[in-house]
C-alpha positions in Angstrom: 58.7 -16.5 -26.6 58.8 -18.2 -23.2 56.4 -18.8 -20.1 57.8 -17.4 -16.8 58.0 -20.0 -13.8 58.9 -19.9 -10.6 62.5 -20.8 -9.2 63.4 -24.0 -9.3 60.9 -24.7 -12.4 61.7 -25.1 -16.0 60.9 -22.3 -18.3 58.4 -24.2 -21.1 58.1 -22.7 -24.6 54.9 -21.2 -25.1 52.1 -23.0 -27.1 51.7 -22.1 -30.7 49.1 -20.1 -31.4 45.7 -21.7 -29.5 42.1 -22.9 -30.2 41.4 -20.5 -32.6 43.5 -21.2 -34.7 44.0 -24.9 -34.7 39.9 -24.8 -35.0 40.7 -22.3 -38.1 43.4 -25.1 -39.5 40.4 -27.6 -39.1 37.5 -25.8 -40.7 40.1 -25.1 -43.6 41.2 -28.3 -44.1 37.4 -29.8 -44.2 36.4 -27.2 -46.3 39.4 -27.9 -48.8 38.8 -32.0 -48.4 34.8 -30.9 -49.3 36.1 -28.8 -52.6 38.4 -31.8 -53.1 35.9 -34.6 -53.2 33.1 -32.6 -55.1 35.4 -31.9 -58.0 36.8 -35.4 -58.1 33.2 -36.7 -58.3 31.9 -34.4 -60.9 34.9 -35.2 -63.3 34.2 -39.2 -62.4 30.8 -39.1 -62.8 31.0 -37.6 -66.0 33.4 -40.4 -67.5 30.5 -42.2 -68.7 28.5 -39.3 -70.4 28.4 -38.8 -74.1 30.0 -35.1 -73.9 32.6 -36.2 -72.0 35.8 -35.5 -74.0 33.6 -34.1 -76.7 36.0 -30.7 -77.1 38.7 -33.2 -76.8 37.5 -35.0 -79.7 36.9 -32.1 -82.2 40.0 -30.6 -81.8 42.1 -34.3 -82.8 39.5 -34.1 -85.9 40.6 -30.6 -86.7 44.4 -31.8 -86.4 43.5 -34.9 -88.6 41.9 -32.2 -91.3 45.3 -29.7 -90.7 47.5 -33.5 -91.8 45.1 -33.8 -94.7 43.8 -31.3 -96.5 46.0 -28.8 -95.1 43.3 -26.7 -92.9 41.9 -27.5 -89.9 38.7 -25.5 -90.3 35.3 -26.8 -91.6 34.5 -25.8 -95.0 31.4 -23.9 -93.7 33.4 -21.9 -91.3 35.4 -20.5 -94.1 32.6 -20.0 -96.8 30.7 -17.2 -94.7 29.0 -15.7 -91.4 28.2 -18.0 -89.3 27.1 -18.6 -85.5 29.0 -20.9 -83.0 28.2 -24.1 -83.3 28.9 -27.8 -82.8 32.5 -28.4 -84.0 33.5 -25.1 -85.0 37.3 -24.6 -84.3 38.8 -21.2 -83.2 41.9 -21.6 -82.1 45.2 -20.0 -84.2 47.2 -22.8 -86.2 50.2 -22.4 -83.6 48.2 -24.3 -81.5 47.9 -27.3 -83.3 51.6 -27.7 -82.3 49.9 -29.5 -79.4 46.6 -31.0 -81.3 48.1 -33.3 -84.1 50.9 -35.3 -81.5 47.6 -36.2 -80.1 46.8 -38.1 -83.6 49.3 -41.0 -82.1 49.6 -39.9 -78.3 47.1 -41.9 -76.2 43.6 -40.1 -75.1 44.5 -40.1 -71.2 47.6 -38.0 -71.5 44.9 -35.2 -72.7 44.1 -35.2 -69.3 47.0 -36.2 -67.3 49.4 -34.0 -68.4 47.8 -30.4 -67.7 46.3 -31.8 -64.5 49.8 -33.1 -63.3 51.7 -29.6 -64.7 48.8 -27.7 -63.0 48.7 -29.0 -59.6 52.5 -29.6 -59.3 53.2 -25.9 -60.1 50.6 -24.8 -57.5 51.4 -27.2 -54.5 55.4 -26.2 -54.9 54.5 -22.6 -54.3 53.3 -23.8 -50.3 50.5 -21.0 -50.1 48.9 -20.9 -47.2 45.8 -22.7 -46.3 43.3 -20.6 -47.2 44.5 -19.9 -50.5 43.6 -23.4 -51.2 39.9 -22.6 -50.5 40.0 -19.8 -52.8 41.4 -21.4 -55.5 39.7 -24.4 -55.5 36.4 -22.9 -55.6 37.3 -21.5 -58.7 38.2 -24.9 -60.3 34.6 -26.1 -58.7 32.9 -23.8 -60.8 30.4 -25.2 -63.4 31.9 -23.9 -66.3 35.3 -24.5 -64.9 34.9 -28.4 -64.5 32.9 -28.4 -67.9 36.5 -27.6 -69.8 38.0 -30.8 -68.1 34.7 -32.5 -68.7 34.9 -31.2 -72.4 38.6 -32.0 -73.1 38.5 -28.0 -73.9 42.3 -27.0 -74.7 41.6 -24.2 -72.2 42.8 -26.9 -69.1 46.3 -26.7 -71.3 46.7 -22.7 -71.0 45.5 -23.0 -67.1 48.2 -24.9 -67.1 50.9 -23.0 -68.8 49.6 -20.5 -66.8 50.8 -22.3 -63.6 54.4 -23.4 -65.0 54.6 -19.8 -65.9 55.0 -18.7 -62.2 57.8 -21.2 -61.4 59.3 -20.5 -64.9 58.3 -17.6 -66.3 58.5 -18.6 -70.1 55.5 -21.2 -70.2 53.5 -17.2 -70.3 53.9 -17.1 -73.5 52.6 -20.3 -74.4 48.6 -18.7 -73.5 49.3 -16.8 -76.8 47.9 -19.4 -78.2 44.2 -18.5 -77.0 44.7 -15.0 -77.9 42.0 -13.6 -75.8 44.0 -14.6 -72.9 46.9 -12.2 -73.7 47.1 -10.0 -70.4 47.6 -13.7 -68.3 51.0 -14.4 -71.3 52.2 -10.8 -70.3 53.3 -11.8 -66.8 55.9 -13.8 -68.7 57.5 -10.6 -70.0 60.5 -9.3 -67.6 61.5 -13.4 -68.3 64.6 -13.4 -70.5 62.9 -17.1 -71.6 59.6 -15.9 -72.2 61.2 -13.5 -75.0 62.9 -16.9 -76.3 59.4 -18.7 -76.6 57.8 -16.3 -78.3 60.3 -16.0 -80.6 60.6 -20.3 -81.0 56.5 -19.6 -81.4 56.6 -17.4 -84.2 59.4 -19.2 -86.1 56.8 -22.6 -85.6 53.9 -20.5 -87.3 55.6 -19.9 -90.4 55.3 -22.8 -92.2 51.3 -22.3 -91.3 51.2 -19.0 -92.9 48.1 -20.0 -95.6 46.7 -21.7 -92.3 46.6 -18.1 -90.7 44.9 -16.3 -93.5 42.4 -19.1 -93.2 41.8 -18.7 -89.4 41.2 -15.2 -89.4 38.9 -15.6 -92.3 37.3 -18.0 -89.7 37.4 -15.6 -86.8 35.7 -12.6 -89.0 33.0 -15.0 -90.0 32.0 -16.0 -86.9 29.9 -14.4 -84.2 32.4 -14.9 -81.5 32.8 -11.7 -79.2 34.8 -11.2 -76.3 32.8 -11.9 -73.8 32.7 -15.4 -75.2 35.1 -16.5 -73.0 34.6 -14.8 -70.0 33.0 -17.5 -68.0 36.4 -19.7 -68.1 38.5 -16.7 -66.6 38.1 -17.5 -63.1 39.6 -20.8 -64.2 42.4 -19.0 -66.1 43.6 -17.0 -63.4 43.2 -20.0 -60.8 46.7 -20.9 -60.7 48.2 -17.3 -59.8 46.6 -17.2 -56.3 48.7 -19.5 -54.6 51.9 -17.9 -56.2 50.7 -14.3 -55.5 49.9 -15.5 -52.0 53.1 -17.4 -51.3 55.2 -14.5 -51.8 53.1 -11.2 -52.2 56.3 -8.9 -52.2 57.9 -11.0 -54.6 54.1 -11.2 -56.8 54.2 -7.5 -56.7 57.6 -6.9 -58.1 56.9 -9.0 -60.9 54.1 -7.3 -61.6 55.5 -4.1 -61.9 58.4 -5.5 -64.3 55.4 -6.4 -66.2 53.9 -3.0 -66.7 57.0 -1.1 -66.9 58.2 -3.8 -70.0 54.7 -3.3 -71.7 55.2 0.6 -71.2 58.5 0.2 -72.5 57.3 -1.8 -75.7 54.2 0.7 -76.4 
């Protein structure tokens, strides 16, 4: 669009959008620089504490136990009902396809690697502005920064999560928290995702005892649903900017994804 002018005058292109909204761009960007800083100072200040890297820690002992005595699960875990506790492992045997590298691999790559995958998948989507806000306040959240605190494995399937919608197959990779299943189904119209399922179920095999053990473990415990619910805001972080980059594209997806689970039921 162009401004009128008088003969003799050259016509000037007219000024992108106006106060409003470069005074929207600012408060944005302050606010996002705010989120920024207060999660980079609660996962510093943390560095020091005792419980920093503790889930980190319990899941390399479980893959030391998997090399040794061929289970990864504490003996009381296995012997009867039990609540939660310090130490107990859940996760299924497939994941330890990430735990025991981490025997040899050093400690900062625990970290560096998800962060890095996470963060490059989101930025390369170029969502707008205030999708940052949003998403951001979800990885501010208490029990959010408490998994990177932690070392929880959960800040591996947020980050499958967000190579999944660049790639499509790293979906199926949440399977390996199982109560994340709906988030590995996006993966699904993905000729790939079919492909790393089927590379993930040919790895389980040789842990077959290993699976009878962990759902002995998973009966035993106490561990309900809703156990996880306060890390799903984290979980489902990385699809805003992708739904928000593209929502027509999002939506088609999406609907691929219902009509292949349709399909399969």
């Amino acid at each position: 669009m162009t401004l009128a002018a008088p003969a003799g005058r050259p016509i000037l292109p007219a000024p992108a959008g106006g106060w409003r909204s470069r005074l929207v761009r600012i408060v944005l960007g302050l606010v996002v620089g705010l989120e920024v800083v207060w999660i980079a100072y609660a996962l510093a200040a943390s560095i020091g504490s005792p419980s920093f890297g503790l889930d980190y820690r319990w899941h390399v002992d479980a893959a030391r136990r998997l090399v040794e005595t061929g289970t990864p699960y504490l003996a009381w875990q296995l012997a009867g009902p039990y609540e939660i506790a310090n130490g107990a492992i859940l996760y299924p045997p497939i994941a330890f396809v990430l735990f025991v590298p981490f025997l040899v691999v050093p400690a900062p790559l625990w970290w560096i690697l998800p962060i890095g995958i996470t963060v490059g998948a989101m930025t390369r989507h170029r969502p707008p502005a205030w999708t940052w806000v949003v998403t951001l306040s979800l990885f501010g959240l208490e029990k959010s920064l408490n998994v990177y605190v932690f070392g929880n494995p959960t800040m591996w399937l947020v980050a499958a999560v967000a190579a999944g919608t660049i790639l499509g197959w790293p979906f199926a990779l949440v399977l390996a928290k199982p109560t994340f299943t709906p988030l590995a189904l996006l993966g699904m119209p993905r000729r790939a995702w079919w492909g790393a399922l089927g590379l993930m179920v040919l790895v389980s095999l040789p842990f077959a005892r290993v699976w009878a053990d962990w759902l002995l473990v998973v009966r035993n415990s106490d561990v309900t649903l809703a156990y996880n619910l306060p890390t799903v805001p984290l979980a489902v972080a990385p699809l805003i900017p992708w739904l928000a980059a593209d929502p027509a594209m999002a939506s088609r997806a999406l609907r691929r994804v219902r009509a292949r689970a349709g399909a399969a039921m």
